[in-house]
C-alpha positions as CSV (number, residue, x, y, z in Angstrom):
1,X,21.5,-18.6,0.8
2,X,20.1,-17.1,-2.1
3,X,16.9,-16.5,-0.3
4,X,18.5,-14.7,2.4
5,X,20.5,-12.6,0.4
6,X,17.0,-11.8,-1.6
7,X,15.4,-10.5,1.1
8,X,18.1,-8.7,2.0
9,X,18.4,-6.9,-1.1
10,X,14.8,-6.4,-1.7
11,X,14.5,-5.3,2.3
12,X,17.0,-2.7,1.8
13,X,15.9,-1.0,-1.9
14,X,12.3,-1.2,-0.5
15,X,13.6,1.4,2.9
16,X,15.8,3.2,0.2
17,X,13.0,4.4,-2.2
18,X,10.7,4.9,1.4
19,X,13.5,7.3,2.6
20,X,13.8,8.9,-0.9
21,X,9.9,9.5,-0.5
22,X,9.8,10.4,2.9
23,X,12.5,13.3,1.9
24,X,10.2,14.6,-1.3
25,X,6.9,14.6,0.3
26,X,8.3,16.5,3.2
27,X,10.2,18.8,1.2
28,X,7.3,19.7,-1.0
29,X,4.0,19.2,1.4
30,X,5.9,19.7,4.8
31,X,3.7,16.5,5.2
32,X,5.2,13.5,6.8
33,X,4.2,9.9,5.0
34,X,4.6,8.0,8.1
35,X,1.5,9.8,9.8
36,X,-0.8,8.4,7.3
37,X,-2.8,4.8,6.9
38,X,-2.8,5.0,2.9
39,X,-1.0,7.0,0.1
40,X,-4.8,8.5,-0.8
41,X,-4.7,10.0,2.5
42,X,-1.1,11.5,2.4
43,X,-2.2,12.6,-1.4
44,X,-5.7,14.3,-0.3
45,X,-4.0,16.4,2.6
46,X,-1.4,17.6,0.0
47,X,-4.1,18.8,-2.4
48,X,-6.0,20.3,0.3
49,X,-2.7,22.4,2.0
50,X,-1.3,23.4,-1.7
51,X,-4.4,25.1,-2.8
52,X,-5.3,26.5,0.1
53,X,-8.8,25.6,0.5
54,X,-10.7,25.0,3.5
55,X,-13.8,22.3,3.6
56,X,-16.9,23.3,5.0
57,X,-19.0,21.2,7.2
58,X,-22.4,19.3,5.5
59,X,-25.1,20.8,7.3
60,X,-27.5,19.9,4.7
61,X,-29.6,16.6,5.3
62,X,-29.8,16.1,1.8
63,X,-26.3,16.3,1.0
64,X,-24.8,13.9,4.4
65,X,-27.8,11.4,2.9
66,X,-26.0,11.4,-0.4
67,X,-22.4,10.9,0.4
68,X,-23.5,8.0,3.2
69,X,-25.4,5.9,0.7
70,X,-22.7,6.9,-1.5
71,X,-19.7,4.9,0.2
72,X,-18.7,2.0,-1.0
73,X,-15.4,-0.2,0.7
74,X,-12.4,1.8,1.9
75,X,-10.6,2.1,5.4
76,X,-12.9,3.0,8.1
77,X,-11.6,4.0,11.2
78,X,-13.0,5.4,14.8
79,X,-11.0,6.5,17.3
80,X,-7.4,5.1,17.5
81,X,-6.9,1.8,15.7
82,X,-4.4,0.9,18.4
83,X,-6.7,-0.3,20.7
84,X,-10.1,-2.4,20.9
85,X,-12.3,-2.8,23.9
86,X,-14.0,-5.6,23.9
87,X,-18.3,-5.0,24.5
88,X,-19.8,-8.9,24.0
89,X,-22.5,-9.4,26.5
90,X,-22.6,-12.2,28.5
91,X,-19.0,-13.2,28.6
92,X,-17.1,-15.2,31.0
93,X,-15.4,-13.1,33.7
94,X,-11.8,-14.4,32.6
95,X,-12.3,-14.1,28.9
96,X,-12.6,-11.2,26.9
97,X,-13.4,-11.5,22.9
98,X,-12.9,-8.8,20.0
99,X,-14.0,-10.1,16.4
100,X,-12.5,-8.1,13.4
101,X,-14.3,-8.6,10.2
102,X,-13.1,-7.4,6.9
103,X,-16.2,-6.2,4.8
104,X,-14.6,-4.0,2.0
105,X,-16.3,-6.4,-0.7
106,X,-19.5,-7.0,1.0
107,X,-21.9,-4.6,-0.6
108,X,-20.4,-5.1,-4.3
109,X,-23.2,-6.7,-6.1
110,X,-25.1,-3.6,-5.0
């Protein structure tokens, strides 16, 4: 009983305060929060359409070499996340296999 009423509670302040949110980030940005992955993301596009300024693309070598050795961890995404294809070689016909690993941490002794 007092679990369920918990979860109730906690379920329902948690969609209050997304609502309340969802209202002030539209009503300031225009932006809607349910379009993006991560609040960094939601925060970055804000920046970007209340000053105005529009990125350029890296055509310098020496400047894509330094932001790629640069990244460390983070979401990485290409194409839709909605949907994998599996591409294993040598697979039964019946059976299909998509492995997922999680590799944030992996370079963090370097």
């Amino acid at each position: 009983m007092y679990t369920d009423t918990y979860c109730l509670a906690d379920t329902t302040i948690l969609a209050d305060v997304f609502i309340r949110l969802r209202d002030l980030m539209f009503a300031s940005f225009g932006l809607d929060i349910c379009h993006y992955f991560s609040l960094p993301m939601l925060t970055y596009d804000a920046a970007l359409k209340k000053t105005g300024v529009w990125l350029q693309h890296l055509d310098d070598i020496t400047m894509i070499n330094f932001f790629e050795y640069s990244v460390r961890g983070g979401l990485v995404s290409v194409g839709e996340l909605r949907t994998a294809k599996a591409n294993i070689e040598n697979v039964q016909e019946d059976k299909t296999y998509i492995w997922f690993g999680d590799l944030k941490i992996f370079m963090a002794g370097h």
